[in-house]
C-alpha positions in Angstrom: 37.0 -36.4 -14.8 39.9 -34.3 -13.3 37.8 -31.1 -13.0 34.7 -33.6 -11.0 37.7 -34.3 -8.4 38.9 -31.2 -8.3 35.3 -29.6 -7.4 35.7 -31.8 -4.2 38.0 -28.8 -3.0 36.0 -26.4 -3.6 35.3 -25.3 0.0 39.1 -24.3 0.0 40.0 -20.7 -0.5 42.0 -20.0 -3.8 45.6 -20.1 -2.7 45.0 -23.1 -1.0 43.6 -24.9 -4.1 46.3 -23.5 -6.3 48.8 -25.9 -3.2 46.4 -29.4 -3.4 46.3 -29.3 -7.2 50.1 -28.1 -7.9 51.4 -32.0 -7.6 54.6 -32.1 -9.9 58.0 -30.8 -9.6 59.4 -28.9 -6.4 56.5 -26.8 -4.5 57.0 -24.3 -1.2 54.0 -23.7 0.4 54.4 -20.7 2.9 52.0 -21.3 5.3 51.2 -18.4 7.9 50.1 -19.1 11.2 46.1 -20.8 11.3 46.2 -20.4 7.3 45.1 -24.5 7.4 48.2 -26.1 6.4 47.6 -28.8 7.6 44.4 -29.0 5.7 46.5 -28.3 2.8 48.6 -31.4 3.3 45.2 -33.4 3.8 44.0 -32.6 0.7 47.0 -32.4 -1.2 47.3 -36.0 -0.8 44.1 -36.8 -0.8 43.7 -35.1 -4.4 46.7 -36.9 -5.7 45.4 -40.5 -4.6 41.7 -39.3 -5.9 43.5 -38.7 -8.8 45.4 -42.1 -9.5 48.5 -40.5 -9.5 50.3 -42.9 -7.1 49.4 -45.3 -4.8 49.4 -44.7 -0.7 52.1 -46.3 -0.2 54.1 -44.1 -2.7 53.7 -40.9 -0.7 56.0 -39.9 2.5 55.0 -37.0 4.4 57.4 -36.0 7.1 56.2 -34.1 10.7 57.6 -33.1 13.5 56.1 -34.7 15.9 54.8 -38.0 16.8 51.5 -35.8 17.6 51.3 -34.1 14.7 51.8 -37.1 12.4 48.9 -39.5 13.8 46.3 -36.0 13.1 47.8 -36.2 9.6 47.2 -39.7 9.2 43.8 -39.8 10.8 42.6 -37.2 8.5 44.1 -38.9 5.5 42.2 -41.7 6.4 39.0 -40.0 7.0 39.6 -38.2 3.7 40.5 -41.4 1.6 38.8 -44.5 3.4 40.6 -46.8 1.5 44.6 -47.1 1.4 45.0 -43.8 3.8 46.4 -46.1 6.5 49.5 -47.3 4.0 51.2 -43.4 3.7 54.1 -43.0 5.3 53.3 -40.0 7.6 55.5 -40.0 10.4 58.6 -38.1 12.1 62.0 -37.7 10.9 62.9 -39.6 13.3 60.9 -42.3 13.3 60.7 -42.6 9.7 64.6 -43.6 9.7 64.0 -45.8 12.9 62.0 -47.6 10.3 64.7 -47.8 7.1 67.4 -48.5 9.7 65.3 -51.6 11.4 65.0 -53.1 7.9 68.7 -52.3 6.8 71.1 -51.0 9.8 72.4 -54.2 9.2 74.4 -53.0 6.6 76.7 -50.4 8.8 76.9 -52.5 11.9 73.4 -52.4 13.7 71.1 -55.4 14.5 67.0 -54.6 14.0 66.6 -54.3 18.1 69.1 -51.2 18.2 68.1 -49.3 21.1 67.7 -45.7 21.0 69.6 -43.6 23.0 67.3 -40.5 25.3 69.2 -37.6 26.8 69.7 -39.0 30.7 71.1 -42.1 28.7 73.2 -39.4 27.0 74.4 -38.1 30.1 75.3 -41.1 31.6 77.7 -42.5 28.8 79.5 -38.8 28.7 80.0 -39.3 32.2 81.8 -42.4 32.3 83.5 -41.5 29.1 84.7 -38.5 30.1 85.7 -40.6 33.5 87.2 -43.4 31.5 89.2 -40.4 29.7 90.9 -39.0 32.4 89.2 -35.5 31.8 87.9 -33.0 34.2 84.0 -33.2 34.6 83.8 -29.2 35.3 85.9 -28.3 32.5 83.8 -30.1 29.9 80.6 -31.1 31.8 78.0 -33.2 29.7 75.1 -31.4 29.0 78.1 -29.2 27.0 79.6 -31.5 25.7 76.2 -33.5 23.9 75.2 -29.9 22.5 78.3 -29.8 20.5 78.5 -33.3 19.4 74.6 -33.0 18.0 75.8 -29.7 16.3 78.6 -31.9 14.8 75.9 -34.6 13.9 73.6 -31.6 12.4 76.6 -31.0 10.1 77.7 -34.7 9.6 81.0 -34.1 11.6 83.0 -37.3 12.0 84.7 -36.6 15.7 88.0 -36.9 13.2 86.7 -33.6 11.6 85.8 -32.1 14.9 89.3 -33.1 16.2 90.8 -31.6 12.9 88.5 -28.0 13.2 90.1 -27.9 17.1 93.2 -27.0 16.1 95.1 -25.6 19.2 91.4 -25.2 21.3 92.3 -27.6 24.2 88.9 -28.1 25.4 87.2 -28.9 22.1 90.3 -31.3 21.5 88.8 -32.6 24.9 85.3 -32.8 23.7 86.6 -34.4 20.1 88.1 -37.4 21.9 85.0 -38.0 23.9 82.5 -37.7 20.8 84.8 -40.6 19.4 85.0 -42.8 22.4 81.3 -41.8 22.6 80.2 -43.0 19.1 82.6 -46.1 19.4 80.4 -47.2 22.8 77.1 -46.5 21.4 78.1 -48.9 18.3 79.4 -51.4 20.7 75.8 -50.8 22.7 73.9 -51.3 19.5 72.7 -48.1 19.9 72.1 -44.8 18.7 70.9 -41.1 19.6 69.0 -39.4 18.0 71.2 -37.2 16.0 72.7 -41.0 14.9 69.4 -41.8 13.6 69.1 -39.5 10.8 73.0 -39.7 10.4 73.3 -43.1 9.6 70.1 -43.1 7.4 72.0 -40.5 5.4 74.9 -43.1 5.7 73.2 -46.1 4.9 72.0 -44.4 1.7 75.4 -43.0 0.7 77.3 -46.5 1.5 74.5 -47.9 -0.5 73.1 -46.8 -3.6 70.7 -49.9 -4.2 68.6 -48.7 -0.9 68.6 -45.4 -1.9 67.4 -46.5 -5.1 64.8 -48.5 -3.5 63.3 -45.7 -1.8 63.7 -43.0 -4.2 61.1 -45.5 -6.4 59.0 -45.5 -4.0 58.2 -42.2 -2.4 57.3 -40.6 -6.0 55.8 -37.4 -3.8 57.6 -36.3 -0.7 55.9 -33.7 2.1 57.9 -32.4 4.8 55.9 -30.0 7.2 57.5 -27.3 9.4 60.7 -26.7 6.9 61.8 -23.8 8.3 62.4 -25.8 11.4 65.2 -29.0 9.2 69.0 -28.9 9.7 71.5 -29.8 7.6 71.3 -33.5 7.6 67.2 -33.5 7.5 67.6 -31.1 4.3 70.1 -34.0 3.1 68.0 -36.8 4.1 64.7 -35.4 2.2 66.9 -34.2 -0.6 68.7 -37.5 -1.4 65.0 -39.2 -1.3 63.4 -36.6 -3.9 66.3 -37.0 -6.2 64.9 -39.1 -8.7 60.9 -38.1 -9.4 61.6 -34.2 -7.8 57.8 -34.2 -6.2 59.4 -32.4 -3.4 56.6 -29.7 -1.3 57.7 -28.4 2.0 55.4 -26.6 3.8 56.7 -23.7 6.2 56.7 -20.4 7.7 60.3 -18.7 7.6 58.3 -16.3 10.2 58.3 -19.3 12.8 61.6 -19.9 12.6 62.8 -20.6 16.4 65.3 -23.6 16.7 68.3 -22.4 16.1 69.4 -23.7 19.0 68.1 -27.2 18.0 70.5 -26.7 14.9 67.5 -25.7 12.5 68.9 -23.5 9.7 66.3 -20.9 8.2 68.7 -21.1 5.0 66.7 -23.8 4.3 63.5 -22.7 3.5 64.8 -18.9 2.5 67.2 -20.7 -0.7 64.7 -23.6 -1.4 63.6 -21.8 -4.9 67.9 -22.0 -5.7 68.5 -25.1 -4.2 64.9 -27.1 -5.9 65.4 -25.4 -9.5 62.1 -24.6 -11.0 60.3 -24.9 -7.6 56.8 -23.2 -7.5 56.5 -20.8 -4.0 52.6 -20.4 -3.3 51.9 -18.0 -0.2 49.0 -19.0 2.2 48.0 -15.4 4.4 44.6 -15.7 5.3 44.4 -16.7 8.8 41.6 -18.6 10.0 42.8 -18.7 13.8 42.9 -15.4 14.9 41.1 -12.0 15.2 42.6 -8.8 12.8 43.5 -7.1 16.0 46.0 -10.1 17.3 46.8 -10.5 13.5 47.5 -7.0 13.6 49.7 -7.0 16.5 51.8 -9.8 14.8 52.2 -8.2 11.7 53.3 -5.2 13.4 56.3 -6.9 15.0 57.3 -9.5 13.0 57.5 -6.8 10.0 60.5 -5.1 12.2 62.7 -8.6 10.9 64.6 -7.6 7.6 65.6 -11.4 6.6 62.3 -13.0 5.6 60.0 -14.1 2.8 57.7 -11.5 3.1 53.7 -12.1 3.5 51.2 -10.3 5.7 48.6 -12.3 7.4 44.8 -11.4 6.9 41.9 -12.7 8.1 37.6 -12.3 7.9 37.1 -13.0 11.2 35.6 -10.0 13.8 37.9 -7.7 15.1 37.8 -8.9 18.6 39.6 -7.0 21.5 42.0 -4.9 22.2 45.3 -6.6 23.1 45.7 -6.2 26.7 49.6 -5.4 28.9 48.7 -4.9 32.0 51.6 -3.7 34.1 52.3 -5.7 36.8 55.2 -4.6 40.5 56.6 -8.0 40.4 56.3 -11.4 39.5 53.7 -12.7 42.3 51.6 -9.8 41.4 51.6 -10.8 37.8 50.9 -14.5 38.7 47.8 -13.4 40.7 46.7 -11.3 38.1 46.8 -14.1 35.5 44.8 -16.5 38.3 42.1 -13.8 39.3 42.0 -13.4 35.4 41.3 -16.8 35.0 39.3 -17.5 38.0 36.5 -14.9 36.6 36.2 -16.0 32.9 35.8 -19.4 34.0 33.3 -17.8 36.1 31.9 -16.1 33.6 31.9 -19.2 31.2 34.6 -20.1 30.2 36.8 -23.8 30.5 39.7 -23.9 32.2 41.1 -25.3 28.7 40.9 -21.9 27.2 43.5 -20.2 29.0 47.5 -21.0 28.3 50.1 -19.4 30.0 53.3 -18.9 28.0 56.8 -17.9 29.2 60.7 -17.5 27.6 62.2 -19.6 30.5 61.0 -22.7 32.4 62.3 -20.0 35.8 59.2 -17.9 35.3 57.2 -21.4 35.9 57.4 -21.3 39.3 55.2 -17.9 41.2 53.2 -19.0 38.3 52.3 -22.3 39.0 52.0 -21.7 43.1 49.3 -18.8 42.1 47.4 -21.2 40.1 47.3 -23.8 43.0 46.3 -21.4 45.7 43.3 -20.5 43.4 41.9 -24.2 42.7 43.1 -23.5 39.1 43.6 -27.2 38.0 47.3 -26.8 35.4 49.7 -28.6 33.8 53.3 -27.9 32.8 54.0 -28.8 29.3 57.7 -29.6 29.2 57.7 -30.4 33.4 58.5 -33.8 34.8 57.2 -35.9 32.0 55.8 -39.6 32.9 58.5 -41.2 31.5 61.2 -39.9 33.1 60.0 -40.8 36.4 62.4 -43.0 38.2 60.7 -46.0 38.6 59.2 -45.6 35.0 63.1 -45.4 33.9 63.5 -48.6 35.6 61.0 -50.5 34.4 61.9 -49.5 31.1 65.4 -50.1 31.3 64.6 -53.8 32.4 62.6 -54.0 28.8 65.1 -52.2 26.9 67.9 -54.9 28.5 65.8 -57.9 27.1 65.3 -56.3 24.1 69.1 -55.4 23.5 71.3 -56.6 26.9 74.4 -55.6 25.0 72.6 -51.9 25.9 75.4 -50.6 29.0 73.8 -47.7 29.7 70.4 -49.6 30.8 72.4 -52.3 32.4 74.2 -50.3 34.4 70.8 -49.0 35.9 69.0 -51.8 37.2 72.2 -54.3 37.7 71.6 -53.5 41.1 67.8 -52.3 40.8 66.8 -53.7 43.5 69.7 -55.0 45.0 71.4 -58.0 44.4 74.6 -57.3 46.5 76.7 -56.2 43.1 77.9 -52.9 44.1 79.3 -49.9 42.0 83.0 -51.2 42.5 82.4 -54.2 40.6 80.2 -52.7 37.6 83.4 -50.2 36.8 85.6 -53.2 37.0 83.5 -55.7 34.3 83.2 -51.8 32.4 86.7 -51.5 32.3 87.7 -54.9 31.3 84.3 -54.7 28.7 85.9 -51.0 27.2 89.5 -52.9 27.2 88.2 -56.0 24.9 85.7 -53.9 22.7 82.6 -55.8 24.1 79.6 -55.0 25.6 79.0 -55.5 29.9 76.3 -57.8 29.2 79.0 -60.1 27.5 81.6 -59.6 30.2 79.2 -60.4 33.2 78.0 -63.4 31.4 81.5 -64.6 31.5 82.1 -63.7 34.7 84.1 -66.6 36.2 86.7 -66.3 33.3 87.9 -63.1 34.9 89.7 -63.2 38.5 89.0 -59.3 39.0 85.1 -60.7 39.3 85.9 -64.0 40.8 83.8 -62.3 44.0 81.0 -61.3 42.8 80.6 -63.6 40.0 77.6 -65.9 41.5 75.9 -62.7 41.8 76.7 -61.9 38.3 75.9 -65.2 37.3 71.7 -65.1 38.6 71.3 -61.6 37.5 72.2 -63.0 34.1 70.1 -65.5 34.7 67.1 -63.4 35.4 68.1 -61.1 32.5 68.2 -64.4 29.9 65.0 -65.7 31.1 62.9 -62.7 30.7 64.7 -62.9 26.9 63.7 -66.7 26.8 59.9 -65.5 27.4 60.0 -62.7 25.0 61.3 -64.9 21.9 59.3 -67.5 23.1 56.1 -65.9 21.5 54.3 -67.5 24.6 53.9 -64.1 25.7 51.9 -60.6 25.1 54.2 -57.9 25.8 52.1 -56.8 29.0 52.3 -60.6 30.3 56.1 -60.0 29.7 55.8 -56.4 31.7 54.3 -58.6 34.5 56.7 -61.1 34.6 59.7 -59.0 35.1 57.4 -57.1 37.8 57.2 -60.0 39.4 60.8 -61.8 39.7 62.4 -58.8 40.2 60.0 -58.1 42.9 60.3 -54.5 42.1 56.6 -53.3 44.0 58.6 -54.9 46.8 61.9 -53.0 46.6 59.5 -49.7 46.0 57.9 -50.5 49.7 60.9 -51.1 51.6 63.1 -48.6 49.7 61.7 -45.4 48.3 59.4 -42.8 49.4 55.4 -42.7 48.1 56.1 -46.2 47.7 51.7 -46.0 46.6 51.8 -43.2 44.3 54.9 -45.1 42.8 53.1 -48.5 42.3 50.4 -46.6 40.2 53.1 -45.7 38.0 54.3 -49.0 37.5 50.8 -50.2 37.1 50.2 -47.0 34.4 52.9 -47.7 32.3 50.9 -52.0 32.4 48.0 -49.3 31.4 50.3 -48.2 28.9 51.3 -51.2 27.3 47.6 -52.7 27.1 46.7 -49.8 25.1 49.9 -50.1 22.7 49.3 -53.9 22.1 45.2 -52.5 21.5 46.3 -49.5 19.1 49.3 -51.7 16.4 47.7 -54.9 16.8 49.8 -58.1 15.3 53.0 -54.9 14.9 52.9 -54.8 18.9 56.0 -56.3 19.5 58.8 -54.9 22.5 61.4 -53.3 20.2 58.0 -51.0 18.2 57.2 -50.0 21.7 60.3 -48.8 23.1 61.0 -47.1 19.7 57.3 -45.3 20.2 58.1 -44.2 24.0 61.8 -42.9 23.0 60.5 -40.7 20.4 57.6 -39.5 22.2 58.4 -35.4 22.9 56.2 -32.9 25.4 53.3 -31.9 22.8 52.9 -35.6 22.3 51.7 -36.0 25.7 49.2 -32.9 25.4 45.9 -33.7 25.9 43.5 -31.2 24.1 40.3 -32.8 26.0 41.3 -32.5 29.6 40.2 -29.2 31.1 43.1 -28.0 32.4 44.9 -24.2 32.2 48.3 -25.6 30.7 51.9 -23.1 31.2 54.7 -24.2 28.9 57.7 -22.0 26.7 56.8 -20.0 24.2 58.9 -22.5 22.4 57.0 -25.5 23.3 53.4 -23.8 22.4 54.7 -23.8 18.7 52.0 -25.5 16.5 48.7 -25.0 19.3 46.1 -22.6 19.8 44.1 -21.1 22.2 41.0 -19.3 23.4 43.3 -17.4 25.8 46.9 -16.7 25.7 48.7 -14.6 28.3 52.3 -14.0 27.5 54.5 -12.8 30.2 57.7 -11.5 31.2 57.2 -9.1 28.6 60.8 -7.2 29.4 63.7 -6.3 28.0 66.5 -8.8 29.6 64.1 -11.4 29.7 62.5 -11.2 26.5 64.1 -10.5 24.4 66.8 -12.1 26.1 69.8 -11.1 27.4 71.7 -13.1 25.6 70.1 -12.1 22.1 70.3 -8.3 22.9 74.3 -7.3 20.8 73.3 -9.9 18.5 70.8 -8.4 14.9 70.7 -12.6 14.3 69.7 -13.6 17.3 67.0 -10.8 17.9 65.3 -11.9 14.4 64.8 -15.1 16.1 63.6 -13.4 19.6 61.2 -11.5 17.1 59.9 -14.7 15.7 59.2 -16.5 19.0 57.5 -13.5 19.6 55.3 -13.9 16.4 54.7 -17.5 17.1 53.3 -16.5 21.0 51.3 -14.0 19.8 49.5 -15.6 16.4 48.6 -18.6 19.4 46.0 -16.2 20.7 42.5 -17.2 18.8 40.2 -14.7 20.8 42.1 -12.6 23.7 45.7 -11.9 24.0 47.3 -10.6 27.2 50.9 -9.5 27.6 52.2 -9.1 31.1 55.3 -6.9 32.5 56.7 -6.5 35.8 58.3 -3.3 37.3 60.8 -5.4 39.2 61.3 -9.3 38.8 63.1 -11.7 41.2 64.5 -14.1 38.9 67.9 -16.4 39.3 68.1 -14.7 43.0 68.0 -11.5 41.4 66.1 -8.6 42.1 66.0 -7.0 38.0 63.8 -3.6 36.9 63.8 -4.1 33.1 62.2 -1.6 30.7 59.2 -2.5 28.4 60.1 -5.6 25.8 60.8 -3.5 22.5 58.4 -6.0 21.3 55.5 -4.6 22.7 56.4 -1.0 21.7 56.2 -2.9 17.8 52.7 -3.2 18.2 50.6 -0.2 17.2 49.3 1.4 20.0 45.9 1.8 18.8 45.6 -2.1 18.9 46.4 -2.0 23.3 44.4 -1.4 26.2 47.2 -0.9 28.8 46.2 -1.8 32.6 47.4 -1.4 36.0 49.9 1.1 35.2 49.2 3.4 38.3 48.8 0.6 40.8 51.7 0.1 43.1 52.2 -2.6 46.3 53.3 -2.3 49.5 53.6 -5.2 52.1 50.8 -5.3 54.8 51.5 -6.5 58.6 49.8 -10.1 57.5 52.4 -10.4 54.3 49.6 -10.0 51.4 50.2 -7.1 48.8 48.2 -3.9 49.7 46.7 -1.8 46.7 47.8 2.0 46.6 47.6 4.6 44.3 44.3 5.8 41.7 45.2 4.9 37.9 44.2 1.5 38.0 41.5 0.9 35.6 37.6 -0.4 36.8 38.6 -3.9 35.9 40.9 -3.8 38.3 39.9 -1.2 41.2 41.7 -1.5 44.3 38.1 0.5 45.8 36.0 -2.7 44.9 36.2 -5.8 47.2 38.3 -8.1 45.0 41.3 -9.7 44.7 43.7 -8.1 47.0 41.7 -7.1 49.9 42.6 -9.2 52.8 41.6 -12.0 53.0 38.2 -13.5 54.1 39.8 -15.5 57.6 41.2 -12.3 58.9 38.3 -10.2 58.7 36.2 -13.1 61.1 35.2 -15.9 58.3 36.2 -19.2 60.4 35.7 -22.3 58.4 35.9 -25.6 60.4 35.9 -29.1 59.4 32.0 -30.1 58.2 31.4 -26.9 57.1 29.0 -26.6 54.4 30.4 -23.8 52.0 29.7 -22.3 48.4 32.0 -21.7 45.9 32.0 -18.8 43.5 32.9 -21.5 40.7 32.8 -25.2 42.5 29.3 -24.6 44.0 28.9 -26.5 46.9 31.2 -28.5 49.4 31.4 -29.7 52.7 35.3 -29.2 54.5 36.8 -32.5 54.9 39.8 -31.0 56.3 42.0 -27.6 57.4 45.7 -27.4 58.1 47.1 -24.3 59.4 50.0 -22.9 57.0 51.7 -19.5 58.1 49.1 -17.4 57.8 46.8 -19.1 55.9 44.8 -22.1 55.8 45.0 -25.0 53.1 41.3 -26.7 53.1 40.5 -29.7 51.1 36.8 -29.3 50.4 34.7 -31.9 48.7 32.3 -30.5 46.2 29.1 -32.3 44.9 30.0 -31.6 41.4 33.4 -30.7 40.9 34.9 -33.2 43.2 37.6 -33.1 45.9 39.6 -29.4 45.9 42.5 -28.5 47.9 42.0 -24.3 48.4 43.9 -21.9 50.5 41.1 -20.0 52.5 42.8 -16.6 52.0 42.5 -17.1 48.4 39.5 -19.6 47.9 36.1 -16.5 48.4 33.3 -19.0 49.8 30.2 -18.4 51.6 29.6 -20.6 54.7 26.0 -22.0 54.5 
C-alpha cells in the first residue's frame, strides 16, 4: 500500500522524494533558490495525510507571509480534496493571534485585543516619551521601537533591559519607556507584533495544560524560510515540537538577509545540535533559472565562509550572458532600464516580466520618473501601501474603536475626525488623568462629568461616546453584516462630508473609502460565517507588501532587493551595483555584515529566471551627494566569462535643450549613439508638432487620438487615448509616435 502512495511522487526528482517521504523525527530541508520547496512542503503533507498518519488538523505549517501561506493552503487543498482546508498553514504571526484569541485571557487580554501597526507604534512612544519628561531628539521613536523589538526578539523584560543599561543614560531612557510602553499597550488591550509571539511563548510557559494541548495536537510541525526565525520564533516552534519531535524546517542559510529584523542564522546553521538526531537533506537543482545566472550566483555566494555548503545546478539551457552595462549617472541608468524595457515589450514581451530591484528605497526615485515619461505602467512594492492612506487609517481606526474602544491610540485619532469641537488640549488632559488612574481614555471620557478638568468639554465628550457606543450596539447586535456596519459609521460620522469640505482630492479619496466597502464585501465573501470585525482587522494588520502583489496585473514592479525575497522573474535588473551603495557603506569594516550583503546579493541574482542585468553608475547623486564609487566587488565574483559588459566607452555631456548627448565610440551596437534611438533629441525639436485631435501611432500602444497637451519646461506631457491600450499620459520628447 505504502509503495502505491509513494508512486504518486514519482514526478519528483530524488532528493526531493527522500524530503516528502522522511516524516519522523527532526528533518532540515536546505532548499536552494527555485529547487520547489514549496512543492516539497505540498507533498510532504500531502503524503503524510495520504498515508493516514495524522489527521489535517494535526499538522501546523508555519510561513512567512500571509501570501505565502494561502498558496500553501490552496495547493494542499488541491492536492488532498478532502480535509486540506483544516491544516493550520498560516504566519507566525497569525498563528498566535489565533492561540491568544482563544486563551489571552489567561495573562490579561480579552479575545478583541487589538493589534498594534508601526504608526500606532509611533504614536504611543511619542506621548510616552512626552508623558516622561524625555527629550524626543535624544531618543526619537523609530529608535527607540527598534530596540524594544530586539529586546522582544530576545524575550527582554524592560526590567532586564533597565538592568543590561548599567551607567548608558540613554538606553536607561529607552528602558523606562519600553516599560511605560508595555504597561499602556496592556491597559489598551493591545499588542505589537513582537508581543504577539512573546506572550504566546508566555502563555505556554505560565501554562503548561495549553502547551500540552497543543503539543497533542500538532504531531508534525513545518516552518518554511528558517533561516529567516529569531529567538522567540525558534522558541515558540520548539516548545510546540517538544513532545512528538516531527519538527522539518525548510531553509536556505544562503538567503539569510534579516538581520536587521532580528533573524539569527544560528538557527538554521546549529539545527542538527540543537534537534538531536535530525536528518539534513540538501535540495540543489534549480528549476528557476538558467546555468549561466546559476553560475553567476554560485560564483559570489561561494566567496561567504559561514555557510552550509551546496552548489546549485540546473537542466535548463544556458541562456545569456549576464549583462552590466555601465551607466554616467543615475538618470542615464534609469533610461537605460526604460529604453530596455520599452523594446522587449516591443519585441514581445509583458510588462510583468521585467522587475527592477534596488538596496535603498533612495534609488526609487530617477527610476520611477524614467518609467513614467516612457508610458511604462509600475508599481512600487514597499511604497505607500493602501492601508496606510489617511482616510483608510481613519476609517479603520473607527472599526478598531468599536471593536476594542479601550484602544487610545485609535481613539486619539478620530476623537476629533471630523471635528466635534474637542481639541488637542482636552484629549492630553482626559490622557493624563486616564495614565494617573491606570485606565483606558475610552473609560475616562465616558465619565466625563465626574472630572472638573473636563467639565467644558464634557457634552462634547458625552455624544462622541455616544456615537462610539452605538456603532458597538449595532455590531453586537448581530443585526448587522460587517459592511452594513462600515456604512453606518460612514454615514453618522458623515466622513465623505468632512473629506469634501476639508481635504484635498476630496474624489480620489471617497474611492478609497468606498474600496476599503470593496474590501470588506470580499472578506465577508472569502471566511463566510468566520467574517466577523475582530478576524478582519486581525487580517489587514498582518497584511505586509508581498501580500498585496499582484502576479496577474501587467505591470513593471521596482521594490528592495530585500522585499523581492521569495519571487521570480522573466527579467531582473539589479542596480546601483557599487561599492558604497552595495555593498553598503555601512557593511564595508564589518566580515559579518558583508556575508549578509553577499547573501542579498545571491537572493537578487537567483530572482532572474531568463535575463539578468546589473547596472553601475560612474557618478551617483544620492542623499544630495554627488558619489564616484568603484565597481560592487560583487560583480568582480562573477566569472567573467559569464558577462557581456555594455556602455563602458559612452560618456554624457549636457546639450543647450538639457537632454544627455552621446559621445565617445565603445559603446556596443545595442546601444549606438550613431543609430537614431534613445538619446537623440527628441522628436518636437527637430519639427514633429502634435496638437490636440491628432491621430498618432505608437511604437507599442498602436493607435490614439491626443486628447490633450500641457507644455512642461521643455517638453510636452500628452494624454493620448488609444483604441486598445486605453488612456496614456506620454511625454512627447520621450513617447516616438508617428502622426497619421
Amino acid at each position: 500500500m505504502d509503495q502505491d502512495i509513494k508512486s504518486n511522487f514519482s514526478f519528483m526528482n530524488n532528493m526531493q522524494q527522500q524530503a516528502v517521504f522522511t516524516t519522523e523525527g527532526p528533518l532540515l530541508i536546505l532548499a536552494g533558490a527555485g529547487s520547489g520547496k514549496t512543492t516539497v512542503l505540498v507533498n510532504r503533507i500531502a503524503y503524510i495525510l495520504q498515508s493516514g498518519l495524522c489527521n489535517p488538523w494535526n499538522i501546523l505549517a508555519i510561513t512567512f507571509t500571509n501570501k505565502a501561506a494561502g498558496e500553501l493552503k490552496d495547493r494542499i487543498c488541491a492536492a488532498v480534496p478532502e480535509g486540506g482546508a483544516d491544516i493550520w498553514a498560516a504566519t507566525f504571526h497569525s498563528t498566535c493571534a489565533r492561540i491568544l484569541r482563544r486563551y489571552g485571557d489567561r495573562i490579561g487580554y480579552s479575545s478583541h485585543f487589538t493589534v498594534y501597526g508601526t504608526d500606532d507604534q509611533k504614536r504611543l512612544v511619542k506621548d510616552v516619551t512626552k508623558q516622561l519628561g524625555i527629550d524626543e531628539k535624544r531618543t526619537p521613536a523609530k529608535a527607540v521601537l527598534a530596540e524594544i523589538s530586539r529586546a522582544k526578539d530576545k524575550m527582554q523584560s524592560p526590567k532586564e533591559m533597565l538592568k543590561l543599561a548599567q551607567y548608558d543614560s540613554r538606553k536607561i531612557e529607552i528602558a523606562k519607556i519600553y516599560e511605560v510602553y508595555q504597561a499602556r499597550l496592556k491597559t489598551a488591550d493591545a499588542m505589537d507584533f513582537d508581543d504577539l509571539l512573546c506572550n504566546t511563548v508566555e502563555l505556554f510557559e505560565q501554562f503548561p495544560e495549553i502547551l500540552g494541548f497543543y503539543q497533542n495536537q500538532f504531531r508534525y510541525i513545518m516552518v518554511d524560510e528558517y533561516q529567516d526565525t529569531n529567538k522567540v520564533q525558534y522558541k515558540f516552534v520548539s516548545m510546540l515540537a517538544q513532545k512528538h519531535g516531527n519538527i522539518c524546517v525548510v531553509g536556505d542559510d544562503d538567503q539569510s538577509i534579516y538581520k536587521f529584523r532580528g533573524a539569527t542564522i544560528e538557527n538554521i546553521l546549529s539545527f542538527e545540535n540543537t534537534f538531536k538526531g535530525a536528518k539534513v537533506i540538501r535540495l540543489e537543482q534549480n528549476y528557476r533559472s538558467t546555468s549561466t545566472i546559476l553560475d553567476a550566483a554560485n560564483g559570489v555566494i561561494s566567496n561567504n565562509t559561514v555557510r552550509k555548503g551546496k552548489t546549485l545546478w540546473t537542466q535548463n539551457p544556458k541562456g545569456e550572458k549576464v549583462e552590466l552595462h555601465t551607466c554616467d549617472n543615475e538618470r542615464d541608468e534609469a533610461m537605460f532600464i526604460a529604453k530596455t524595457i520599452t523594446d522587449g515589450v516591443a519585441d514581445g514581451r509583458k510588462y510583468s516580466d521585467y522587475a527592477v530591484l534596488y538596496r535603498t528605497n533612495a534609488q526609487s526615485n530617477s527610476i520611477e520618473q524614467a518609467l513614467s515619461r516612457s508610458g511604462i505602467p509600475h508599481r512600487i512594492i514597499g511604497g505607500h501601501r493602501f492601508y496606510d492612506r489617511e482616510e483608510i487609517r481613519d476609517m479603520v481606526a473607527y472599526l478598531q474603536v468599536v471593536n476594542n474602544p479601550h484602544d487610545d491610540v485609535r481613539l486619539a485619532r478620530i476623537i476629533n475626525v471630523p471635528k466635534r469641537g474637542i481639541g488637542a488640549r482636552t484629549v492630553t488632559v482626559a490622557s493624563e488623568i486616564a495614565s494617573g488612574l491606570g485606565e483606558s481614555l475610552y473609560s475616562v471620557i465616558k465619565e466625563a462629568d465626574s472630572y472638573p478638568q473636563l467639565s467644558r468639554a464634557a457634552n462634547k465628550l458625552k455624544e462622541f461616546v455616544s456615537l462610539i457606543d452605538g456603532f458597538i450596539n449595532a455590531e453586537k447586535s448581530g443585526d448587522y453584516t460587517l459592511a452594513e456596519l462600515y456604512n453606518l459609521i460612514t454615514e453618522h460620522t458623515e466622513y465623505e462630508n468632512y473629506l469634501r469640505m476639508e481635504k484635498d482630492n476630496p474624489d480620489v479619496r471617497i474611492e478609497n473609502i468606498e474600496e476599503l466597502s470593496s474590501n470588506i464585501i470580499k472578506f465577508e465573501e472569502d471566511y463566510g460565517e468566520e467574517a466577523d470585525l475582530s478576524n478582519f482587522l486581525e487580517e489587514i494588520s498582518l497584511l505586509s507588501d508581498i501580500d498585496n502583489y499582484d502576479s496577474e496585473s501587467d505591470t513593471c514592479v521596482m521594490m528592495t532587493l530585500h522585499s523581492a525575497k521569495g519571487l521570480e522573474f522573466p527579467v531582473v535588473f539589479i542596480t546601483g551595483m557599487e561599492e558604497g551603495l552595495f555593498p553598503s557603506i555601512a557593511s564595508m569594516m564589518n566580515p559579518e555584515e558583508i556575508g549578509e550583503e553577499r547573501r542579498l546579493a545571491y537572493v537578487g541574482i537567483t530572482r532572474a529566471k531568463q535575463k539578468l542585468y546589473l547596472t553601475k553608475t560612474r557618478s551617483r547623486m544620492l542623499f544630495g551627494s554627488t558619489t564616484y564609487n568603484k565597481e560592487s566587488r560583487f560583480v568582480t565574483e562573477i566569472p567573467d566569462q559569464l558577462l557581456e559588459k555594455t556602455g563602458e566607452g559612452r560618456m554624457f555631456r549636457a546639450t543647450s535643450s538639457g537632454a544627455p548627448s552621446v559621445i565617445g565610440s565603445k559603446a556596443k551596437s545595442a546601444y549606438n549613439p550613431s543609430k537614431p534611438a534613445f538619446y537623440q533629441k527628441p522628436a518636437i525639436s527637430s519639427g514633429a508638432k502634435y496638437s490636440v485631435g491628432d491621430t498618432v501611432l505608437h511604437k507599442i500602444f498602436g493607435k490614439g487620438m491626443i486628447v490633450s497637451a500641457e507644455k512642461m519646461g521643455n517638453d510636452t506631457l500628452l494624454e493620448i487615448a488609444f483604441d486598445k491600450a486605453g488612456t496614456k499620459k506620454l511625454m512627447a520628447n520621450f513617447c516616438k509616435m508617428e502622426k497619421l
